[in-house]
C-alpha positions as CSV (number, residue, x, y, z in Angstrom):
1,X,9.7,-1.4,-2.0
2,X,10.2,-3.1,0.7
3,X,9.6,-7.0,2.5
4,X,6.4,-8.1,4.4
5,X,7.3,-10.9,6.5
6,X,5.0,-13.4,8.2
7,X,2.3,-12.4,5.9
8,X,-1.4,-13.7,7.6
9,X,-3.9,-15.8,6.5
10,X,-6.2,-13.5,4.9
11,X,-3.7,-11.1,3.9
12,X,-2.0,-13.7,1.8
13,X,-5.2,-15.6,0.4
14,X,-7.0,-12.2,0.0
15,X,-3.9,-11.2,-2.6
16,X,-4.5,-14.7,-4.1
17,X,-8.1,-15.3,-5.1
18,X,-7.7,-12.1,-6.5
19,X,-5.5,-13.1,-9.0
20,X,-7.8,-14.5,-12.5
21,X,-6.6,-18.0,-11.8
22,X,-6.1,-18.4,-8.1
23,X,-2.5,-20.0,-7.3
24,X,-4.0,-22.6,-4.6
25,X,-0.2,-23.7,-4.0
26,X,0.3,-20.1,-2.6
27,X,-2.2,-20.7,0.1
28,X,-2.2,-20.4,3.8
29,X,-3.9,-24.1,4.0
30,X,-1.7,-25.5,1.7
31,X,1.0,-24.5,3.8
32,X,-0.5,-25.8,6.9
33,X,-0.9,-29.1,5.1
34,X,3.0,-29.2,4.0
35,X,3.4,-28.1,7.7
36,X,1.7,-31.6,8.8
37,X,4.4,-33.5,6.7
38,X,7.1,-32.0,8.8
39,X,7.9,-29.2,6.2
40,X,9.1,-25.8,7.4
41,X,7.2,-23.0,5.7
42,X,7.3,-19.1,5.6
43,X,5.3,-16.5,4.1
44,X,6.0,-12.5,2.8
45,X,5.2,-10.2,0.0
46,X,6.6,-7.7,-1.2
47,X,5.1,-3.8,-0.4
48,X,5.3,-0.8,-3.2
49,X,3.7,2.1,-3.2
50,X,1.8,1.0,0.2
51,X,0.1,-2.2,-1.3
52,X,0.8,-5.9,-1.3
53,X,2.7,-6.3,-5.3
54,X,3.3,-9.8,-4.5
55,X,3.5,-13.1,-2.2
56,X,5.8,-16.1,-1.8
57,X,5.2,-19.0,0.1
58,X,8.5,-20.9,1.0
59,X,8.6,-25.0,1.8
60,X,11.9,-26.4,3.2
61,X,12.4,-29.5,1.2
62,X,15.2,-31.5,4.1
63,X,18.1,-33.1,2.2
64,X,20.6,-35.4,3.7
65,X,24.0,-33.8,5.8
66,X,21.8,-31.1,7.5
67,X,21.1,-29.3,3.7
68,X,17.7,-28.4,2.3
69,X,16.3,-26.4,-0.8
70,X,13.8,-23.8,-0.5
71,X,10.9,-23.9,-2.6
72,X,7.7,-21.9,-3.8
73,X,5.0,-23.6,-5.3
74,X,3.5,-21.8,-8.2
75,X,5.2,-18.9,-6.8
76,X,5.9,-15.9,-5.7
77,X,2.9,-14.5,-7.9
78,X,3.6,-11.0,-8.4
79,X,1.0,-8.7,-10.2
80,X,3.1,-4.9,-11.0
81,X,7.0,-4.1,-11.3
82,X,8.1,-8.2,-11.9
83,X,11.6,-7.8,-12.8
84,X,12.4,-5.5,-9.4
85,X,10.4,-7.5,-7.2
86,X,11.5,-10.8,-8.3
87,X,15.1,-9.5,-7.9
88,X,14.4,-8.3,-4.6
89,X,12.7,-11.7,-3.6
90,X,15.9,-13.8,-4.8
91,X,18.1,-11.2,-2.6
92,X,15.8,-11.6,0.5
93,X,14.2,-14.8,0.3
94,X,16.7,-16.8,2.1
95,X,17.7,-14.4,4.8
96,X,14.2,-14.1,6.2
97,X,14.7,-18.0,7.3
98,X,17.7,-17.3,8.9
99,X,15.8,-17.1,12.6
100,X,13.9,-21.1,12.7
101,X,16.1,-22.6,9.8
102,X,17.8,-26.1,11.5
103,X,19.0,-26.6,7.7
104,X,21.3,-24.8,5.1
105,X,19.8,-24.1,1.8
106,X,21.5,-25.3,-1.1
107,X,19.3,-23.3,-3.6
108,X,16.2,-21.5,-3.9
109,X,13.4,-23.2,-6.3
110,X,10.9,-20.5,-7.9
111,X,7.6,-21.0,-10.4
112,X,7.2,-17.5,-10.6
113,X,3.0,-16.3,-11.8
114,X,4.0,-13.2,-14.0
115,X,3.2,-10.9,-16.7
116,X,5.6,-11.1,-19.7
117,X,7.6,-14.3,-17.8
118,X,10.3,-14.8,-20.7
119,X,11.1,-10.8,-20.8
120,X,11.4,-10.4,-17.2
121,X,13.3,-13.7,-16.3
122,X,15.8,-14.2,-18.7
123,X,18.2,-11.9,-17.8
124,X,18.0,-12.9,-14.1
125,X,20.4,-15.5,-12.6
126,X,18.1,-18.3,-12.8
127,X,18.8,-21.9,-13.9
128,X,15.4,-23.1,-15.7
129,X,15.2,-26.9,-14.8
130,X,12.7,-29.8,-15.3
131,X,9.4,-28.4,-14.0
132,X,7.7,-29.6,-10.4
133,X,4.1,-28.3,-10.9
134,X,2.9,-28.5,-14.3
135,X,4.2,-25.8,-16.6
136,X,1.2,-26.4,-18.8
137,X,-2.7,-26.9,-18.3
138,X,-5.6,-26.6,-19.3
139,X,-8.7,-24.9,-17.8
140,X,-12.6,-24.7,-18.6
141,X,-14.6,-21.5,-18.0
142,X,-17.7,-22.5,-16.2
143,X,-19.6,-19.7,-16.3
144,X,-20.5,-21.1,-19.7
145,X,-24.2,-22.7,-19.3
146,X,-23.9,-26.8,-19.6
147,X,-25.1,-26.8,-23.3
148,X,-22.3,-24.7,-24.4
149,X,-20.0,-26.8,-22.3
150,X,-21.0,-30.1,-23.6
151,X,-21.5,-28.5,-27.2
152,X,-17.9,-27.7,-27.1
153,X,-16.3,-31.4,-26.2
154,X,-15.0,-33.0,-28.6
155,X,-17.7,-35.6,-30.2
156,X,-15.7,-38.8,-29.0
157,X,-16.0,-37.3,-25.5
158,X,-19.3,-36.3,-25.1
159,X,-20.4,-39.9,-26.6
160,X,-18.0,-41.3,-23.7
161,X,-20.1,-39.1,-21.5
162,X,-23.8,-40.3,-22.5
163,X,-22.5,-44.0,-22.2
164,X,-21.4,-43.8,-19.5
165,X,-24.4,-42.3,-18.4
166,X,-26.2,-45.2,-20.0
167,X,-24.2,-47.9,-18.5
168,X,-25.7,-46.2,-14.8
169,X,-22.6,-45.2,-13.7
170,X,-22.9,-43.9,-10.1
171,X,-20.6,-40.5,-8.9
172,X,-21.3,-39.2,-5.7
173,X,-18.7,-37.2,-2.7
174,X,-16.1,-40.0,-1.1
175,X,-14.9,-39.7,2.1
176,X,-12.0,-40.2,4.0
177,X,-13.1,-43.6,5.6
178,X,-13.0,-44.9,2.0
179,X,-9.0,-43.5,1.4
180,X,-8.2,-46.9,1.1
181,X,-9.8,-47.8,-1.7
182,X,-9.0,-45.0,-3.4
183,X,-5.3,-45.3,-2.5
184,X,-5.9,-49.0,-4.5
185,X,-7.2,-47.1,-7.7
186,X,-3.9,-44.5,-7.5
187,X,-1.7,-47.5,-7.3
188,X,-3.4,-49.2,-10.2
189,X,-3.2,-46.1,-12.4
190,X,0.4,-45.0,-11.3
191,X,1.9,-48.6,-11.9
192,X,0.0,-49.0,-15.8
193,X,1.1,-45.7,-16.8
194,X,4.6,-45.4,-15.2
195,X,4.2,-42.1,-13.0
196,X,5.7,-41.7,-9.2
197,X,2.9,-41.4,-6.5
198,X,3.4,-39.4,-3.6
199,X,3.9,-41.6,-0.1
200,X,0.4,-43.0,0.6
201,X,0.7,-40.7,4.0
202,X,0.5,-37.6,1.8
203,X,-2.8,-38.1,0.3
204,X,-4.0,-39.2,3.4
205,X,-3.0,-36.2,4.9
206,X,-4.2,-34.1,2.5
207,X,-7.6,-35.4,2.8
208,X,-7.5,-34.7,7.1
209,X,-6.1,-31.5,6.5
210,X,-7.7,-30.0,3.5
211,X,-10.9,-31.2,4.6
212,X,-14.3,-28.9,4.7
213,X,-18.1,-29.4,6.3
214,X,-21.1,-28.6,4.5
215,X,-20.0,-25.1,4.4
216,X,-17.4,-24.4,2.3
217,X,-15.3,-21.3,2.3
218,X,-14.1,-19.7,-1.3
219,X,-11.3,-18.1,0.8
220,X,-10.2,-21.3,1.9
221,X,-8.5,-24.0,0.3
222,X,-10.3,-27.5,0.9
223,X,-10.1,-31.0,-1.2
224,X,-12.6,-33.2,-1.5
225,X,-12.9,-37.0,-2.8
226,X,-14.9,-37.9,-5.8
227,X,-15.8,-41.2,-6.8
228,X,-17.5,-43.4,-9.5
229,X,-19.3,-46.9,-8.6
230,X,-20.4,-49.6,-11.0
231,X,-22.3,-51.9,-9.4
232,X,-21.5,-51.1,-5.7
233,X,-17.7,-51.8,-6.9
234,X,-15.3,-48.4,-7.1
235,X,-14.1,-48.0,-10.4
236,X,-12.4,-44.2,-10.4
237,X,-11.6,-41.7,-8.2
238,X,-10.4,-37.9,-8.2
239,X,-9.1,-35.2,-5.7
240,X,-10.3,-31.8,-6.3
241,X,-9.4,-28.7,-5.1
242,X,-10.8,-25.7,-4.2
243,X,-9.9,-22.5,-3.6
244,X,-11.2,-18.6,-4.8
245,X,-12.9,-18.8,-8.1
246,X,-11.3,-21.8,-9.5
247,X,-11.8,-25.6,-8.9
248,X,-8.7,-28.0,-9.9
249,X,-8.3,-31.6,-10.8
250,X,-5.7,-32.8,-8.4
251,X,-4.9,-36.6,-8.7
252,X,-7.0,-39.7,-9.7
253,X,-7.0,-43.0,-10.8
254,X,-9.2,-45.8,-12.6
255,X,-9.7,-49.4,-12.7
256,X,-8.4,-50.3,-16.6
257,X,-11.0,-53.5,-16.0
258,X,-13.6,-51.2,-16.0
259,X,-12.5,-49.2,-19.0
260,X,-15.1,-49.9,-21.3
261,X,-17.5,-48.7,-18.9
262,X,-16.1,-44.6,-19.3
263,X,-16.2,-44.1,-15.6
264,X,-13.8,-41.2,-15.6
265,X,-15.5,-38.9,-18.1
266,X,-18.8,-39.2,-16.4
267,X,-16.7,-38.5,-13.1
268,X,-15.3,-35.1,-14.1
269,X,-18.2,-33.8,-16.0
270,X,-19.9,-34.1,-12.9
271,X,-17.5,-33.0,-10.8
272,X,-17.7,-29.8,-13.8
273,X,-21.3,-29.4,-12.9
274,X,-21.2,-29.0,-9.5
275,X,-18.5,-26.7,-9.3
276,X,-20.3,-24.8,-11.7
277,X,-23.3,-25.0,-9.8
278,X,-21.2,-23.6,-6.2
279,X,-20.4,-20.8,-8.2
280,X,-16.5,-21.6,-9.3
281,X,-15.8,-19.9,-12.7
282,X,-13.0,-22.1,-13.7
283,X,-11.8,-26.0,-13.7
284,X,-8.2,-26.4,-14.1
285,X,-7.2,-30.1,-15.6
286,X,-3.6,-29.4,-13.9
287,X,-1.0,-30.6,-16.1
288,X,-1.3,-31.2,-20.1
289,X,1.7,-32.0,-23.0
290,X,1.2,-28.9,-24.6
291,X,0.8,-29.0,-28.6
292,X,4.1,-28.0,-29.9
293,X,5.7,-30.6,-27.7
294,X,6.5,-33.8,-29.2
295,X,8.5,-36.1,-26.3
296,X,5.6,-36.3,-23.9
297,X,5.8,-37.2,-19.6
298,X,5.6,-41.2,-19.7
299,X,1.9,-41.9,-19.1
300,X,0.8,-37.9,-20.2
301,X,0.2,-38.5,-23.9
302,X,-3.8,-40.6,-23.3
303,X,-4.2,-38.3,-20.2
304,X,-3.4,-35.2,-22.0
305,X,-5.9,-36.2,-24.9
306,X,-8.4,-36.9,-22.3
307,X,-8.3,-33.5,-20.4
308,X,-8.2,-32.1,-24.4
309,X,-11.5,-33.8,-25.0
310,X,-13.1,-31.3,-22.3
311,X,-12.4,-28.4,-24.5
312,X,-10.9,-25.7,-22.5
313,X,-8.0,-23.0,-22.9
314,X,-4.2,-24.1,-22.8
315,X,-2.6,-22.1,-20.0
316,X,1.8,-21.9,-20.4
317,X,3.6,-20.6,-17.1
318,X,6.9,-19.8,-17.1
319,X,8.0,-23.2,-16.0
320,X,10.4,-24.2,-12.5
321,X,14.1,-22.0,-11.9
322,X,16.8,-22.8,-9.4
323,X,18.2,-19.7,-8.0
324,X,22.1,-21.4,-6.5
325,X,23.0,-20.3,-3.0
326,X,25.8,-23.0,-3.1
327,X,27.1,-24.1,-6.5
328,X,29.5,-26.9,-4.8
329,X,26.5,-28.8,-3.6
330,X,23.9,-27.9,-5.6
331,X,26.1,-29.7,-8.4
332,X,26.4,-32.8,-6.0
333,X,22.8,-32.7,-5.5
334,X,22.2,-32.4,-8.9
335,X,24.6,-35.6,-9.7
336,X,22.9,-37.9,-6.9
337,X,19.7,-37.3,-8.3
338,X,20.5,-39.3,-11.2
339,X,21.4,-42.4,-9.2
340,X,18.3,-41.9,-6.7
């Protein structure tokens, strides 16, 4: 077993969109895109038995006094011998910075994709801690025909669906000349239902970077903008991602003035049907309370029972781990979190 450093494009989003629910977080382009916020990033996998077991993608998150904390996004995803290659990964991972590292790492933040995560992890030295990316989700199997698909919404939804349809709601592709606008809507949203945005500059970003023509790639990450209109006035919006067989709900936002009008359910079944239609085999809500969790993210309990009203398949990872390089410091950080 041994480390594959600088790992290429396709070598690393080949491994990927083979995987049965494509890590897009892994990618090479989302990499470049955290590359264009002035984030370091490195790639490997891990060889056995002359094939690619699995691939990391590391982000250098910059904290004050020259420190920083390496992270992998929904990663490393690892598909044979976990429990060695994860241990191998936590030995290696921050050595194979060493060469164009400014920074010194504090800590090493994993979302590991595994088989059998609670039997392979817990007897690792691993800290579990609050979770970055959702730990829970929720995804849709398009290769389902649309009658089967609306068939299995809940009732409430698929009324919400046909009215909204009534009321002539318009949804067609956004682009990034109207970023504005949408920026407005995410505001809105993130200020009624007390969540933290992103800086404005990130989603603006994303949409430059992530960007695709008329020809898309499946082996490529790219976002695109969807919208909803009532009357030539914007009324919702979502990001959506693409990448290998899967399409993914990234971020939106509504106008609550408009919410009799059931903008956003009309949005996303459309936004269902075409990536249906392109061939994706799977829409991932991205992020959902799961059942058997009663304290719920501020502003998750109507969103959750909104993405429920899809139907779908609840999806549990193994949830976010700090690996400590520096326990001195990683306790500071950990204390001056809870004054920032």
């Amino acid at each position: 077993m041994e480390i594959k450093n600088n790992l290429t494009k396709e070598e690393l989003n080949t491994f990927l969109i083979n995987c049965p629910l494509p890590q897009f977080l892994q990618s090479f382009e989302w990499g470049e895109f955290q590359k264009s916020l002035n984030k370091k990033v490195w790639r490997f996998g891990v060889i056995e038995d002359n094939r690619l077991q699995a691939v990391c993608q590391l982000i250098e998150q910059p904290l004050p006094l020259t420190k920083s904390y390496l992270y992998a996004p929904r990663g490393p995803v690892i598909v044979a011998s976990p429990e060695k290659i994860l241990k191998l990964i936590l030995k290696e991972a921050r050595d194979l910075t060493v060469e164009t590292k400014t920074r010194e790492e504090i800590f090493l933040k994993i979302e590991p994709i595994l088989k059998n995560e609670e039997l392979t992890i817990k007897d690792l030295p691993l800290k579990k801690v609050k979770a970055i990316q959702p730990k829970d989700t929720l995804t849709l199997n398009l290769t389902k025909d649309e009658t089967t698909l609306l068939t299995e919404m809940h009732p409430k939804t698929r009324y919400n669906v046909r009215l909204a349809e009534k009321k002539g709601i318009v949804i067609r592709k956004g682009s990034g000349d109207e970023f504005e606008n949408f920026w407005q809507l995410l505001e809105q949203t993130a200020n009624r239902d007390k969540f933290q945005l992103h800086p404005k500059n990130y989603y603006k970003k994303m949409l430059q970077i992530l960007k695709t023509g008329d020809k898309y790639n499946k082996n490529e990450l790219f976002v695109e903008l969807w919208l909803a209109e009532a009357e030539n006035k914007l009324i919702a919006g979502a990001l959506i991602g693409y990448f290998g067989n899967a399409a993914t709900y990234l971020h939106g936002g509504s106008a609550y003035k408009y919410h009799q009008l059931m903008a956003p359910y009309l949005l996303h079944w459309q936004i269902i049907k075409d990536a249906k239609n392109r061939g994706f085999q799977n829409y991932d809500f991205w992020g959902i309370t799961p059942q058997n969790v009663k304290n719920e993210q501020p502003g998750w309990g109507g969103l959750t029972r909104f993405k429920r009203g899809f139907g779908g398949t609840e999806i549990n990872y193994a949830g976010t781990f700090d690996f400590v390089y520096d326990y001195l410091w990683y306790n500071l950080y950990n204390i001056a979190k809870k004054f920032i």
